[in-house]
N, CA, C and O atoms as a Tripos MOL2 file, in Angstrom:
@<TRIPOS>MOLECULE
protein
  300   299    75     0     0
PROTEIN
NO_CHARGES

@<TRIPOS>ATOM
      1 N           0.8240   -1.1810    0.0000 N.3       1 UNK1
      2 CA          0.0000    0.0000    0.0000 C.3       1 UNK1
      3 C           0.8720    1.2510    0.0000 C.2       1 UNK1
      4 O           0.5480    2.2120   -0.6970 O.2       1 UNK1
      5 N           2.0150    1.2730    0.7910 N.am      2 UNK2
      6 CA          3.0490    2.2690    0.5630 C.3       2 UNK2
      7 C           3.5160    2.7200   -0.5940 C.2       2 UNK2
      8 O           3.7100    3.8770   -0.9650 O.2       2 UNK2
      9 N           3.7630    1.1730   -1.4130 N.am      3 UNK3
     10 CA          4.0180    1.5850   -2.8620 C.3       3 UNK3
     11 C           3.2850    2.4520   -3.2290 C.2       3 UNK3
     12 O           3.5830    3.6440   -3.1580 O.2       3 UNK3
     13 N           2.0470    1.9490   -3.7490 N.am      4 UNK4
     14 CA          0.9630    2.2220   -4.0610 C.3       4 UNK4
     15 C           0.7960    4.0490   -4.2340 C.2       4 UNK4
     16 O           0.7340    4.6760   -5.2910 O.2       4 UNK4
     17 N           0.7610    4.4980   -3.0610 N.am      5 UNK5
     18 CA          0.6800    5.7340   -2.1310 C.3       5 UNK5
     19 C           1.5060    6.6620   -2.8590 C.2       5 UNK5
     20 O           1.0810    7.6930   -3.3810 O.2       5 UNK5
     21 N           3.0580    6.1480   -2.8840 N.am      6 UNK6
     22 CA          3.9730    6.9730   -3.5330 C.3       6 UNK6
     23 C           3.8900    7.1180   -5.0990 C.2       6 UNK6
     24 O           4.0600    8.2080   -5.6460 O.2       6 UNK6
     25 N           3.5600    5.7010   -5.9440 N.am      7 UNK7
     26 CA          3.4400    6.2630   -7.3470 C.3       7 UNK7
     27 C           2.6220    7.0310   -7.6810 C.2       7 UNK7
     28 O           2.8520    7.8110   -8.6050 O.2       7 UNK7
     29 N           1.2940    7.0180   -6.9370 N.am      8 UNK8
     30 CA          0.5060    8.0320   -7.4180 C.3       8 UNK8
     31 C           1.1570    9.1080   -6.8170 C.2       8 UNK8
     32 O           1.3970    9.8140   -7.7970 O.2       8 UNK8
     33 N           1.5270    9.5980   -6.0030 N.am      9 UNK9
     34 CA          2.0160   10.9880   -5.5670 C.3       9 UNK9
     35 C           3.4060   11.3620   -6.8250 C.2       9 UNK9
     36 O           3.8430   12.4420   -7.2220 O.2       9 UNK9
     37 N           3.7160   10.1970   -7.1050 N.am     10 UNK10
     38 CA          4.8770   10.6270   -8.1330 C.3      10 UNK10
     39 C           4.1560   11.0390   -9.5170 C.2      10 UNK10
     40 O           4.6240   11.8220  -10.3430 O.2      10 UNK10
     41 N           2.8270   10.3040   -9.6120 N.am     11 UNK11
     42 CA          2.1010   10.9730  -11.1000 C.3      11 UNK11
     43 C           1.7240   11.6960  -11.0090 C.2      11 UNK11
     44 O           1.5920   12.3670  -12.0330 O.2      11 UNK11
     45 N           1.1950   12.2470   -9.7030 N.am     12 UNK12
     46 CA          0.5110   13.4010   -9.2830 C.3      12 UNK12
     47 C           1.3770   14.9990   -9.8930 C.2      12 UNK12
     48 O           1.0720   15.9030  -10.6700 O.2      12 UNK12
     49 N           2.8210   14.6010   -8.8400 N.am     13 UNK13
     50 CA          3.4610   15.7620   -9.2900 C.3      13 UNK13
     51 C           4.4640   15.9520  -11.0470 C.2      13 UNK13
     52 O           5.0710   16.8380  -11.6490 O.2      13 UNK13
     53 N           4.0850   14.4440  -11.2480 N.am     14 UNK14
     54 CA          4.4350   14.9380  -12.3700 C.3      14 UNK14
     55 C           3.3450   15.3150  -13.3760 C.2      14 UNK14
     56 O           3.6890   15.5090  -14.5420 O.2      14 UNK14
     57 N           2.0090   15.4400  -13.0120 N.am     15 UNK15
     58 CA          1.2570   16.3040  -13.9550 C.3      15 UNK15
     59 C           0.8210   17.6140  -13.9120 C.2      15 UNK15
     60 O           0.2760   18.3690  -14.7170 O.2      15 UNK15
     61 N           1.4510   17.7410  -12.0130 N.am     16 UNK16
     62 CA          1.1880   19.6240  -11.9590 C.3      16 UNK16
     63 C           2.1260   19.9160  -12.4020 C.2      16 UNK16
     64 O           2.2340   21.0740  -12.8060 O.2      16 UNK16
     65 N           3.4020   18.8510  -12.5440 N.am     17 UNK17
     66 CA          4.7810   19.8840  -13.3270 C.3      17 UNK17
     67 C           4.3700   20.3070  -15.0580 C.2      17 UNK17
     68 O           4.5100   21.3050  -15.7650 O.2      17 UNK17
     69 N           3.6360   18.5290  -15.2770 N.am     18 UNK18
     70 CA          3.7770   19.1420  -17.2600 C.3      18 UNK18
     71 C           2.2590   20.0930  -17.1910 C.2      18 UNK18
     72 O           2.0950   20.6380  -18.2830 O.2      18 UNK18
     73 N           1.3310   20.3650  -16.3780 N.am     19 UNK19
     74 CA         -0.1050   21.4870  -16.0170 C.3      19 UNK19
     75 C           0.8510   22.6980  -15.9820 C.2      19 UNK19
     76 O           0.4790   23.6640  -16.6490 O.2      19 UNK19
     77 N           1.7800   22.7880  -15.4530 N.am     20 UNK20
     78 CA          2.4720   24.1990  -15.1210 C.3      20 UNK20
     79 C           3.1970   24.4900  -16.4570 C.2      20 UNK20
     80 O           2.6480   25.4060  -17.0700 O.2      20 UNK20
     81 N           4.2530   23.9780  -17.0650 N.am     21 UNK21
     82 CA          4.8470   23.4850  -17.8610 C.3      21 UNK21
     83 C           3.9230   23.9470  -19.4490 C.2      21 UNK21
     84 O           4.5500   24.7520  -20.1380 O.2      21 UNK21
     85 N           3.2870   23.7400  -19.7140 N.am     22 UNK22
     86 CA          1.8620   23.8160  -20.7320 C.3      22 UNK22
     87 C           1.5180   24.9770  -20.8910 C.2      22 UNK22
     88 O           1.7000   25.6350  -21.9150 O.2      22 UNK22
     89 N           0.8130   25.4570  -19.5650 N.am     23 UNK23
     90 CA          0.2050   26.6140  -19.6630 C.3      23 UNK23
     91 C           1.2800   27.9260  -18.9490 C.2      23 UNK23
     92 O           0.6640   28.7140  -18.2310 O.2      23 UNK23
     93 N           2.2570   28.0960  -19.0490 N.am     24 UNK24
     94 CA          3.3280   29.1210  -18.7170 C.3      24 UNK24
     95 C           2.4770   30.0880  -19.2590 C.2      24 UNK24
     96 O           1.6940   30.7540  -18.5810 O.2      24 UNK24
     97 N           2.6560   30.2020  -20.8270 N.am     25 UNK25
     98 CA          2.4460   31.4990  -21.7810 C.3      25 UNK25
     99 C           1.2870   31.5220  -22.1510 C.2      25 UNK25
    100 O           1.0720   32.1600  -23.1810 O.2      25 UNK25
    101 N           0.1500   30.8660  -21.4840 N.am     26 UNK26
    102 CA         -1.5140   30.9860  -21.6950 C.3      26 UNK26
    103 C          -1.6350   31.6010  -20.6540 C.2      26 UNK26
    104 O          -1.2570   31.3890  -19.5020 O.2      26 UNK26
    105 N          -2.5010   32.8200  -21.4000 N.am     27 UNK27
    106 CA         -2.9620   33.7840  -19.8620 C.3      27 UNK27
    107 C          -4.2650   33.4030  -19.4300 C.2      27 UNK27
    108 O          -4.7000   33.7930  -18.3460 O.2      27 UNK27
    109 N          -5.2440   32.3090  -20.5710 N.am     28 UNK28
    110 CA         -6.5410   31.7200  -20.0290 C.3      28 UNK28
    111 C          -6.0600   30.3740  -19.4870 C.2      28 UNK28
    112 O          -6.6680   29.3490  -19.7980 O.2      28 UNK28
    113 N          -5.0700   30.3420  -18.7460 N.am     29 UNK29
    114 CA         -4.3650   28.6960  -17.9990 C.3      29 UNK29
    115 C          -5.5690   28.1530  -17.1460 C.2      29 UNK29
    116 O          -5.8500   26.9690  -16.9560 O.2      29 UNK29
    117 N          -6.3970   29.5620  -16.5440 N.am     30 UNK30
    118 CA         -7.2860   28.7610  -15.4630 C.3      30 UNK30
    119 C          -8.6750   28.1610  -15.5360 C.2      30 UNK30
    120 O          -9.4020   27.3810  -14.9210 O.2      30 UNK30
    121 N          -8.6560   29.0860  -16.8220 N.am     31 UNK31
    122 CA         -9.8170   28.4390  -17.7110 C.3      31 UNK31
    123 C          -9.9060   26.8230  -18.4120 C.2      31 UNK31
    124 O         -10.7530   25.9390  -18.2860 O.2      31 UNK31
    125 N          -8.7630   26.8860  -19.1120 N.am     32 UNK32
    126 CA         -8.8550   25.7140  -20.1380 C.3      32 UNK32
    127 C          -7.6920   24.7770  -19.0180 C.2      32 UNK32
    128 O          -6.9620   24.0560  -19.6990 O.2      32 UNK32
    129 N          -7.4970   24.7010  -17.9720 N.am     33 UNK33
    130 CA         -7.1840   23.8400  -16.7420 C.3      33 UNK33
    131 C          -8.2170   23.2270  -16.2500 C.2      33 UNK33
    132 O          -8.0170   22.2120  -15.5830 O.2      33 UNK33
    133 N          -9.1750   23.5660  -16.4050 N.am     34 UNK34
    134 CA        -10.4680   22.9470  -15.9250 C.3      34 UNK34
    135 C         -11.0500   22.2130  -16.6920 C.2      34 UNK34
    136 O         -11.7620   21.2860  -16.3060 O.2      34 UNK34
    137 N         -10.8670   22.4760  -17.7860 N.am     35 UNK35
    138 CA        -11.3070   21.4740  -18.6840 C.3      35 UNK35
    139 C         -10.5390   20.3280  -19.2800 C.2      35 UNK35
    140 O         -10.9840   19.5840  -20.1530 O.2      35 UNK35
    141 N          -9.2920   20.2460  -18.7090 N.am     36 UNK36
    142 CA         -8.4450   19.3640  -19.4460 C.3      36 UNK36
    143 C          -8.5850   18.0040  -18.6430 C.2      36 UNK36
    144 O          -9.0020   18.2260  -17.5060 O.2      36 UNK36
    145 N          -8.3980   16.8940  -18.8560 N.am     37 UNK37
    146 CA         -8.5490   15.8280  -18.7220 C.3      37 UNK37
    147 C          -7.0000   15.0690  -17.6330 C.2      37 UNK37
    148 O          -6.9650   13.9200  -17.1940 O.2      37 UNK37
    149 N          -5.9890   16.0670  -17.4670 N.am     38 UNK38
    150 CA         -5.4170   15.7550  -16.9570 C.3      38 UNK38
    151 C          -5.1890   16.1460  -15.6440 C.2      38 UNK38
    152 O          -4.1630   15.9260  -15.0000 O.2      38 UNK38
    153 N          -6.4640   16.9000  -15.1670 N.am     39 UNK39
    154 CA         -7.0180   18.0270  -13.8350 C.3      39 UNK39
    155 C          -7.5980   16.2660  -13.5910 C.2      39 UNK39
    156 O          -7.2690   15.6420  -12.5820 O.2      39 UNK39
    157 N          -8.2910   15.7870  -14.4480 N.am     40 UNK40
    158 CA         -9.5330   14.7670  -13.5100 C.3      40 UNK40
    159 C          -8.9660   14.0170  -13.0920 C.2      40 UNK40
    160 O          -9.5140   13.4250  -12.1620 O.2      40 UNK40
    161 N          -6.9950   13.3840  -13.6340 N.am     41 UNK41
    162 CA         -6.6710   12.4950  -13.6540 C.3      41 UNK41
    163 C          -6.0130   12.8570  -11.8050 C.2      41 UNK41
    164 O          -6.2380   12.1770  -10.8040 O.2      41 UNK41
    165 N          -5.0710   14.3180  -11.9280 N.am     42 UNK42
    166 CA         -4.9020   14.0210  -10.3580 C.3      42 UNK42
    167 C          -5.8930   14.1690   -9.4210 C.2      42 UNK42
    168 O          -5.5900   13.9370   -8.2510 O.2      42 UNK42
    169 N          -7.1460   14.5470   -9.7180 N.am     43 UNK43
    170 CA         -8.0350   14.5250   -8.9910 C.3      43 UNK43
    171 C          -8.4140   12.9560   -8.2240 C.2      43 UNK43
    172 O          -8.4450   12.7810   -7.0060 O.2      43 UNK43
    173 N          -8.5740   12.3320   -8.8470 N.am     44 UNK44
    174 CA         -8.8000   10.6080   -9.2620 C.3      44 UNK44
    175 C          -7.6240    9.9420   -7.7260 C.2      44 UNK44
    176 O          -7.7890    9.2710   -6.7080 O.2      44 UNK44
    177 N          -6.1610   10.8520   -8.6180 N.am     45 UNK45
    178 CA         -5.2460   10.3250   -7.8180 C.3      45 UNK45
    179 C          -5.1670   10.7010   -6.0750 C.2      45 UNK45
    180 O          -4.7380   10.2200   -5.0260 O.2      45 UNK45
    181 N          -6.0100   12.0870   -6.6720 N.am     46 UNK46
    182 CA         -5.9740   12.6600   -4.2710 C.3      46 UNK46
    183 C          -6.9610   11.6910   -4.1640 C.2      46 UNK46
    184 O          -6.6160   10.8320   -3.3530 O.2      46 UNK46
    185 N          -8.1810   11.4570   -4.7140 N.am     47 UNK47
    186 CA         -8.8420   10.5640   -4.2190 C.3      47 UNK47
    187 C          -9.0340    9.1570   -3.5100 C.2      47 UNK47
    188 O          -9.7870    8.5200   -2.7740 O.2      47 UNK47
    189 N          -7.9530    9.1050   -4.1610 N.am     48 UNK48
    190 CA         -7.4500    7.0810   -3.9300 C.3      48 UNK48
    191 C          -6.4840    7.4150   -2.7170 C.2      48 UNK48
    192 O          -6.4660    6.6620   -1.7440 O.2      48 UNK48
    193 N          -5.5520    8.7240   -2.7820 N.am     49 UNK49
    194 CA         -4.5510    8.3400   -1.4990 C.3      49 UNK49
    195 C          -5.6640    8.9540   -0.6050 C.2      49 UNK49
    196 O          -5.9360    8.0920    0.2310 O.2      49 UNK49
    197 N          -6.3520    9.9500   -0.4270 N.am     50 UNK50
    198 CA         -6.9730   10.4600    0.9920 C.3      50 UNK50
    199 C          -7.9970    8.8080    1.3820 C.2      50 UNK50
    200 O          -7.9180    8.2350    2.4690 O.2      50 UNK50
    201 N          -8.6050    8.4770    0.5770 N.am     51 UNK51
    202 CA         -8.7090    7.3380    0.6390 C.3      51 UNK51
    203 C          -8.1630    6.3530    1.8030 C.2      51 UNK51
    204 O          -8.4630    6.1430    2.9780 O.2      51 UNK51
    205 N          -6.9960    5.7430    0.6770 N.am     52 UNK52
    206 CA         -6.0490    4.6080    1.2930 C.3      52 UNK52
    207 C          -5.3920    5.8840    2.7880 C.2      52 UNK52
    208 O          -4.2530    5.5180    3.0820 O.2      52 UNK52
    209 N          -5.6580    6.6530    3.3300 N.am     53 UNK53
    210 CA         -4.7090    7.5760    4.0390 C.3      53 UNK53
    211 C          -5.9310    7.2940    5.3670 C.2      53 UNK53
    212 O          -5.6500    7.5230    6.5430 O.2      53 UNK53
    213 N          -7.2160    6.7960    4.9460 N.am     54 UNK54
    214 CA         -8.2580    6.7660    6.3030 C.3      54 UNK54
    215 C          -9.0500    5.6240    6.6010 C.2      54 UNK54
    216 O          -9.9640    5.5140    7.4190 O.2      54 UNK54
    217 N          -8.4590    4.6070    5.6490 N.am     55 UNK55
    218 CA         -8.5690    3.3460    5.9450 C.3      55 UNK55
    219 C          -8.6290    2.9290    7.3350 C.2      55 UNK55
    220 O          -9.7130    2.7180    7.8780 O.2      55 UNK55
    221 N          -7.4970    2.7980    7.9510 N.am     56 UNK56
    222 CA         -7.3180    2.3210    9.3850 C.3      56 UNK56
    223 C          -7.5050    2.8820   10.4710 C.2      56 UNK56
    224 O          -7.1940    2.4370   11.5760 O.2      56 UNK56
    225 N          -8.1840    4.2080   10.1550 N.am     57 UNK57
    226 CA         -9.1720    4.6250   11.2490 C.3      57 UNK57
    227 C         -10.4770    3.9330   10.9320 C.2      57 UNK57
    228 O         -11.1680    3.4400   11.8240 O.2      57 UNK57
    229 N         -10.8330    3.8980    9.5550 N.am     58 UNK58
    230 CA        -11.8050    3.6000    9.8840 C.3      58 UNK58
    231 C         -12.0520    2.1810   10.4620 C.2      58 UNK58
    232 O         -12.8210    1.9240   11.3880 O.2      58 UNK58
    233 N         -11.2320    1.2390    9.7280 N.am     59 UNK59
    234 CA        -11.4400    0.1560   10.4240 C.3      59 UNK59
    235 C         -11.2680    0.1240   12.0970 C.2      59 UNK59
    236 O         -11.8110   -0.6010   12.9310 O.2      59 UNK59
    237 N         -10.4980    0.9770   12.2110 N.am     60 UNK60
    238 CA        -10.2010    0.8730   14.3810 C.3      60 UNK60
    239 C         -11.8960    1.3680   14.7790 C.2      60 UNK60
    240 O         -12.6420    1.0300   15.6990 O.2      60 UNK60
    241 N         -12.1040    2.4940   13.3970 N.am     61 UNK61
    242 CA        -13.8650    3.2190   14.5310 C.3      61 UNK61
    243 C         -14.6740    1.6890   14.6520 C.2      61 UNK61
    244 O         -15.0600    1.1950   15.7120 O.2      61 UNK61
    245 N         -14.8380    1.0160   13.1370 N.am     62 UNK62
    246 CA        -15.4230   -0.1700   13.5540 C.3      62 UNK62
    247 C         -15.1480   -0.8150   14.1360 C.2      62 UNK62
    248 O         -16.1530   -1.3400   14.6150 O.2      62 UNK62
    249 N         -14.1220   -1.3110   14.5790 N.am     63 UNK63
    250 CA        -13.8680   -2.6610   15.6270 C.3      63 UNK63
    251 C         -14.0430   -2.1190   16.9520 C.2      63 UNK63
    252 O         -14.2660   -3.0090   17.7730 O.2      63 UNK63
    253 N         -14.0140   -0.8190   17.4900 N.am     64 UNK64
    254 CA        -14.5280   -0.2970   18.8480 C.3      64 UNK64
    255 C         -16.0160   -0.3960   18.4960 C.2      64 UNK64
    256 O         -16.6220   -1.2900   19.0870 O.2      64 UNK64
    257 N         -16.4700    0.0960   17.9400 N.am     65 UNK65
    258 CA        -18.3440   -0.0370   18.0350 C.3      65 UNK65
    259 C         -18.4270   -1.5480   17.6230 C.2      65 UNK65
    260 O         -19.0510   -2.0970   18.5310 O.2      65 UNK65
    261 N         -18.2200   -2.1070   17.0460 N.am     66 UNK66
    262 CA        -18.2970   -3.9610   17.4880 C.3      66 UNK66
    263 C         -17.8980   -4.0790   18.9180 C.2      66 UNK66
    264 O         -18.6350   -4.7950   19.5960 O.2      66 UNK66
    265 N         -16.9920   -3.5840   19.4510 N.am     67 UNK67
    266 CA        -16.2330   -3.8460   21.1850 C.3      67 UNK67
    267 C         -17.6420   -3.2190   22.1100 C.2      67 UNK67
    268 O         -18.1420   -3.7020   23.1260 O.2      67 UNK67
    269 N         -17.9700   -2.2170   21.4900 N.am     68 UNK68
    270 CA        -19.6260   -1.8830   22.1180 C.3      68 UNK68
    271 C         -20.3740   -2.5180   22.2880 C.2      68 UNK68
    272 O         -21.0260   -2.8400   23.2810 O.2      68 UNK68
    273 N         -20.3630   -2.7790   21.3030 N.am     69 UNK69
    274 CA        -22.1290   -3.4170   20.8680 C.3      69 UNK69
    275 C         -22.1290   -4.8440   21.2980 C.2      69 UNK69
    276 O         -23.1720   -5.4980   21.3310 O.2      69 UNK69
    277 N         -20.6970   -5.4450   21.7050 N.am     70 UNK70
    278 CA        -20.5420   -6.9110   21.9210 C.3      70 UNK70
    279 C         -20.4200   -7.0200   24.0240 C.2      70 UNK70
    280 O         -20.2940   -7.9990   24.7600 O.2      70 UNK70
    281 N         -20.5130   -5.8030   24.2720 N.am     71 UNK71
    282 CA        -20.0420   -5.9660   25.6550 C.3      71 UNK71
    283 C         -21.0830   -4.4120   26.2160 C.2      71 UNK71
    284 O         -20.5280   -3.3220   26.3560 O.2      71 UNK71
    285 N         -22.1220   -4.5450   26.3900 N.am     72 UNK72
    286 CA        -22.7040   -3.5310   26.4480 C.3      72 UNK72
    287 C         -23.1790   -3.1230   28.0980 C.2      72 UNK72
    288 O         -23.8220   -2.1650   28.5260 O.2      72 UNK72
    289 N         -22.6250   -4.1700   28.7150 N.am     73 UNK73
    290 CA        -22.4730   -4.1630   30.1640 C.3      73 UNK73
    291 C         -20.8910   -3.2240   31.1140 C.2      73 UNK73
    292 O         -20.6700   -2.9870   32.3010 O.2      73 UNK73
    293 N         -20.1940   -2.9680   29.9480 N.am     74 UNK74
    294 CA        -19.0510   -2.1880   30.4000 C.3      74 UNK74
    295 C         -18.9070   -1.0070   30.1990 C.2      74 UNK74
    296 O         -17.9090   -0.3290   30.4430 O.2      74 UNK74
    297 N         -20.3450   -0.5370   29.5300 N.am     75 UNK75
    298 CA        -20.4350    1.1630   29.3880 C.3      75 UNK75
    299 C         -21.3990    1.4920   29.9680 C.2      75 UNK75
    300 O         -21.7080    2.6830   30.0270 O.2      75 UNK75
@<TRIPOS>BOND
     1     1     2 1
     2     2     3 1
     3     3     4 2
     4     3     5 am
     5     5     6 1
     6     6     7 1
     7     7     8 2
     8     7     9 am
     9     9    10 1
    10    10    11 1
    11    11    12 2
    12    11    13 am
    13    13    14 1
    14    14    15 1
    15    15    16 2
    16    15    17 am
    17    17    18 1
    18    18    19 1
    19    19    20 2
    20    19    21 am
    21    21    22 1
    22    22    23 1
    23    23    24 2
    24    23    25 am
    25    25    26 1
    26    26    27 1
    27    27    28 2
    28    27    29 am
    29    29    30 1
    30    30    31 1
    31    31    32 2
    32    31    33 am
    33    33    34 1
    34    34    35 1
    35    35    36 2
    36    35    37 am
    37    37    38 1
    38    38    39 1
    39    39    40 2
    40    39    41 am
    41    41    42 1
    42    42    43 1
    43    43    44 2
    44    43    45 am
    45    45    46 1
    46    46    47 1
    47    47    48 2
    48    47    49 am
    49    49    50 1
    50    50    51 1
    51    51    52 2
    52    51    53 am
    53    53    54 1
    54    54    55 1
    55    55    56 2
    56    55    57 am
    57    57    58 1
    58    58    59 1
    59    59    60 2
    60    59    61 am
    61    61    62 1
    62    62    63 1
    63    63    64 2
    64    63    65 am
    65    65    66 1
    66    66    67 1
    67    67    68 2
    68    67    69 am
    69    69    70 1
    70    70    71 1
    71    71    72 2
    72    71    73 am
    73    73    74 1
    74    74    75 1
    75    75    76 2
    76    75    77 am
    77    77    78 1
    78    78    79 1
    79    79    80 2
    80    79    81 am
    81    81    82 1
    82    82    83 1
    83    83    84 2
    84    83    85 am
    85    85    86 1
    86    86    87 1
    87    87    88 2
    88    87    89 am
    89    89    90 1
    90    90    91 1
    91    91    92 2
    92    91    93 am
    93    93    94 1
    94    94    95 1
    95    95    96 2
    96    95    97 am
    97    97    98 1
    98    98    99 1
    99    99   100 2
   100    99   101 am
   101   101   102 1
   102   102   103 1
   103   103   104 2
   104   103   105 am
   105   105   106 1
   106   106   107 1
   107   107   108 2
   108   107   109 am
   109   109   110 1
   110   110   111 1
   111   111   112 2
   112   111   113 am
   113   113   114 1
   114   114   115 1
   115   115   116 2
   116   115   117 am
   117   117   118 1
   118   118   119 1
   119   119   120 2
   120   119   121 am
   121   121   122 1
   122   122   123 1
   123   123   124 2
   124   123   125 am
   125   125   126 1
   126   126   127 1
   127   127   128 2
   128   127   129 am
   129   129   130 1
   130   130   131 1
   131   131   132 2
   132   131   133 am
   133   133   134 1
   134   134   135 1
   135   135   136 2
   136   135   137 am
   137   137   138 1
   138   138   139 1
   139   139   140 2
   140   139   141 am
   141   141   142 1
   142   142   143 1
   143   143   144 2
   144   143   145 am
   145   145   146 1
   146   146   147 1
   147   147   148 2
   148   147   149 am
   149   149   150 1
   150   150   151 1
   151   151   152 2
   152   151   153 am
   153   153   154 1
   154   154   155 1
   155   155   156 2
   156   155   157 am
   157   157   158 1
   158   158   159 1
   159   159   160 2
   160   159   161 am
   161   161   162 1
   162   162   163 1
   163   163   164 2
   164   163   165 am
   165   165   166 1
   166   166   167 1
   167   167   168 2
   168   167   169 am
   169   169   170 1
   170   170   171 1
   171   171   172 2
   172   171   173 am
   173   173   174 1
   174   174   175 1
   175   175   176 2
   176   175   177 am
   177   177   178 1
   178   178   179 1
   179   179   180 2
   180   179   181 am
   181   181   182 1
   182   182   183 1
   183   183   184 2
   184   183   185 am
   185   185   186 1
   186   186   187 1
   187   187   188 2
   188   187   189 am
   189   189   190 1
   190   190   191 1
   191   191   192 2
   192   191   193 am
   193   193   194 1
   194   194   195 1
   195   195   196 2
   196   195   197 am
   197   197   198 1
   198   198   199 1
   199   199   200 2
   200   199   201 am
   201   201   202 1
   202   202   203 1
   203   203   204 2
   204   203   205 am
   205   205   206 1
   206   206   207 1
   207   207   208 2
   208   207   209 am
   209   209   210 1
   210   210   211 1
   211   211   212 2
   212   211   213 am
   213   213   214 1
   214   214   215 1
   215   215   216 2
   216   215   217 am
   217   217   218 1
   218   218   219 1
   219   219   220 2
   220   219   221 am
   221   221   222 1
   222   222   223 1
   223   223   224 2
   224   223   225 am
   225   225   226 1
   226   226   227 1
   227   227   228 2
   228   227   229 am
   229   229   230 1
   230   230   231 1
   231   231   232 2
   232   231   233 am
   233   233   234 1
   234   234   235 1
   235   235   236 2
   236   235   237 am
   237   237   238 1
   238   238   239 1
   239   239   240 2
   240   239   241 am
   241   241   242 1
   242   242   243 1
   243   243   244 2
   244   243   245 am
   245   245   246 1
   246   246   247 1
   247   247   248 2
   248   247   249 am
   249   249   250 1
   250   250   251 1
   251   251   252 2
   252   251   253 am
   253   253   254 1
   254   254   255 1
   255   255   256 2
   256   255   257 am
   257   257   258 1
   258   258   259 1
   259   259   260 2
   260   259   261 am
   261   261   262 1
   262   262   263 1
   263   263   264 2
   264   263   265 am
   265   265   266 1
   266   266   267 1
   267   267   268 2
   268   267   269 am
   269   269   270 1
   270   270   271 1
   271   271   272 2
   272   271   273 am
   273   273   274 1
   274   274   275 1
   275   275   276 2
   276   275   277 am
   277   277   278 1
   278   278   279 1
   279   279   280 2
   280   279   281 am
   281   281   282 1
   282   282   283 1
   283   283   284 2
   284   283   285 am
   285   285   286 1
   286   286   287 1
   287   287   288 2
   288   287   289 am
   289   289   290 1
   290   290   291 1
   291   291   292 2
   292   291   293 am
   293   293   294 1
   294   294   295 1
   295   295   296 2
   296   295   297 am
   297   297   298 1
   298   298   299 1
   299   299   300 2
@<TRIPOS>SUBSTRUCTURE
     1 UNK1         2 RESIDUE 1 A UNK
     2 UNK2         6 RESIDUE 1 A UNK
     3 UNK3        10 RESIDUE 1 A UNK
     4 UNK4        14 RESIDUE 1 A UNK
     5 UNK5        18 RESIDUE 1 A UNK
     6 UNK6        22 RESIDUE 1 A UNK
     7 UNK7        26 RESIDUE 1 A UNK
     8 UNK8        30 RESIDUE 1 A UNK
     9 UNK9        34 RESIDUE 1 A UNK
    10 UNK10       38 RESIDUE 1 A UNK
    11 UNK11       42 RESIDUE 1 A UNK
    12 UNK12       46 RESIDUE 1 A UNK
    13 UNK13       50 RESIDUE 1 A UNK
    14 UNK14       54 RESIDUE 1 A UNK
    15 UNK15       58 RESIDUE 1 A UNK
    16 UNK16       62 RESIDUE 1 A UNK
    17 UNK17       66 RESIDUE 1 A UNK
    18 UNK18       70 RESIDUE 1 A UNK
    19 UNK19       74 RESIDUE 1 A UNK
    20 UNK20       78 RESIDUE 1 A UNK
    21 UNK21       82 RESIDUE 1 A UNK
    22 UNK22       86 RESIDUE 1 A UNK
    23 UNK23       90 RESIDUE 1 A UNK
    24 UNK24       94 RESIDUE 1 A UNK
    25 UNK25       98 RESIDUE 1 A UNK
    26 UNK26      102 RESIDUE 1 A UNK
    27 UNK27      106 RESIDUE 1 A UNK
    28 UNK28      110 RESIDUE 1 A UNK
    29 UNK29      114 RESIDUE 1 A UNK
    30 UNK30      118 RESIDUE 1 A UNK
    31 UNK31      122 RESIDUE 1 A UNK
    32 UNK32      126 RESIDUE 1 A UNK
    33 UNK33      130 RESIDUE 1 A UNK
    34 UNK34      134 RESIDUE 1 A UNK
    35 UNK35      138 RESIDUE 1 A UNK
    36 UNK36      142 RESIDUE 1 A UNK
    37 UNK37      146 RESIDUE 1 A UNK
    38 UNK38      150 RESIDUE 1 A UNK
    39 UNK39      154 RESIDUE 1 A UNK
    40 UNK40      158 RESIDUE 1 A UNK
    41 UNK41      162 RESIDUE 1 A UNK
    42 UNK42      166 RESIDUE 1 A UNK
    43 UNK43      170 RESIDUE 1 A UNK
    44 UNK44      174 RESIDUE 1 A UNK
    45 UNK45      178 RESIDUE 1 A UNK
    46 UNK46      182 RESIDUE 1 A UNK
    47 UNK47      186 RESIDUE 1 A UNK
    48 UNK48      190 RESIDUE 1 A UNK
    49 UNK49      194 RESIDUE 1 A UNK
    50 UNK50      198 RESIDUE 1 A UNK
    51 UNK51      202 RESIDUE 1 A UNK
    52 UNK52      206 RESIDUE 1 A UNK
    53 UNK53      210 RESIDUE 1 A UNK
    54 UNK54      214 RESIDUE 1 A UNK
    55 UNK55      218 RESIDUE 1 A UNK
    56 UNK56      222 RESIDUE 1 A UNK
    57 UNK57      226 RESIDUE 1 A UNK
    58 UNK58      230 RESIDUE 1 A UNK
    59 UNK59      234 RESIDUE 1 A UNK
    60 UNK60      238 RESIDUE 1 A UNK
    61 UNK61      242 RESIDUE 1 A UNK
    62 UNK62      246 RESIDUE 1 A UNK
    63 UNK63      250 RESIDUE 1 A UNK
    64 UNK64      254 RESIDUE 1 A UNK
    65 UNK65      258 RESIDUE 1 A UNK
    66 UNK66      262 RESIDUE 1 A UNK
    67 UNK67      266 RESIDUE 1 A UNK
    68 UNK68      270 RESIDUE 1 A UNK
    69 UNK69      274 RESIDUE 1 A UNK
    70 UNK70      278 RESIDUE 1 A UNK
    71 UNK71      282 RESIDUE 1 A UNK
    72 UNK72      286 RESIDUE 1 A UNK
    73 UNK73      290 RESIDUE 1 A UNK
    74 UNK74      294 RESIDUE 1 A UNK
    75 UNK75      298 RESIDUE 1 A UNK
């Protein structure tokens, strides 16, 4: 999963470098940035790490409310 974590962070920054890179000498950069297809792609990519980044809380919130719900005499 570490892997994982880092290649996308490595595609990540390498598409705000060639996003930056592209639009230097376009003064509508923020316009036609929004529409490009390579905005959705790191989008995609924060998605999957914030993701994989809250996994194991969430699994700990569930296994305490199972520890609840299984022992309901200790709260």
């Amino acid at each position: 999963m570490t892997l994982l974590t880092f290649v996308c962070q490595l595609i990540l920054c390498v598409l705000i470098f060639l996003e930056l890179t592209q639009n230097i000498c376009n003064k509508n950069a923020f316009v036609t940035m929004l529409t490009k297809c390579v905005v959705n792609y790191a989008r995609w990519i924060c998605a999957t790490i914030l993701h994989l980044s809250i996994v194991d809380g969430v699994i700990g919130s569930l296994e305490r409310m199972k520890y609840a719900l299984n022992h309901p005499y200790k709260f």
